[in-house]
N, C-alpha and C positions, 0 to 999 in steps of 0.2 A: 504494500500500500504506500501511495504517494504520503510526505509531507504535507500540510497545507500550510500554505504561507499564511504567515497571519498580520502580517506589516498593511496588506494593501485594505484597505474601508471600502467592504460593502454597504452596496445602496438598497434602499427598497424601492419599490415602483414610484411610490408617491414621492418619495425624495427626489428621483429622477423627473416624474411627470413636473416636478417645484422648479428645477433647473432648468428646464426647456420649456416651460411656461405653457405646458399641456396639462388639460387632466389626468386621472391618470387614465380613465376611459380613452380617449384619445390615444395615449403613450401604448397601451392593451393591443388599441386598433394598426398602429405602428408596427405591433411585435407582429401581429399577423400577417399582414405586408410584408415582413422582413425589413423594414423600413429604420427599424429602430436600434439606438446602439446595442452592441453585443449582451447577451444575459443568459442566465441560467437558472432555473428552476433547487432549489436548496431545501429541504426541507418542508416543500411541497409551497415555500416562496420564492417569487421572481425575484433574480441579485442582480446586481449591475452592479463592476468594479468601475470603483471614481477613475480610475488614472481611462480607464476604455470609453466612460462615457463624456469625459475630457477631450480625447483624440477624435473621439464622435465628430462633435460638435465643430471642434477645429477642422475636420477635415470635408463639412459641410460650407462653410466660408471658401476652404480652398476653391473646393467646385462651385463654388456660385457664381465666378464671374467678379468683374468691378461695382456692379450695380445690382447686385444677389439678385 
């Protein structure tokens, strides 16, 4: 069995839906898309690592163009 790191801060849905200024309904609707930063199911809750849903974001700016 792997290690698990425990330095990195899990999110919960609602924490994340607070960052991206979505509900979390919305953020839900994202996972089903596949549209939404990376996450994984824990404990039978949705996790999102802060440093992935970080790069998310930032790499949504990249692609957006000068004028998003």
């Amino acid at each position: 069995m792997k290690a698990v790191p425990t330095a990195e801060r899990l999110l919960y849905i609602d924490e994340v839906a607070e960052i991206l200024r979505r509900t979390p309904a919305s953020l839900r609707f994202m996972i089903q898309k596949g549209t939404a930063p990376p996450s994984a199911k824990i404990s039978g809750r949705r996790m999102f690592r802060e440093s992935e849903v970080r790069d998310w974001v930032e790499a949504q700016f990249e692609g957006s163009g000068p004028h998003g």
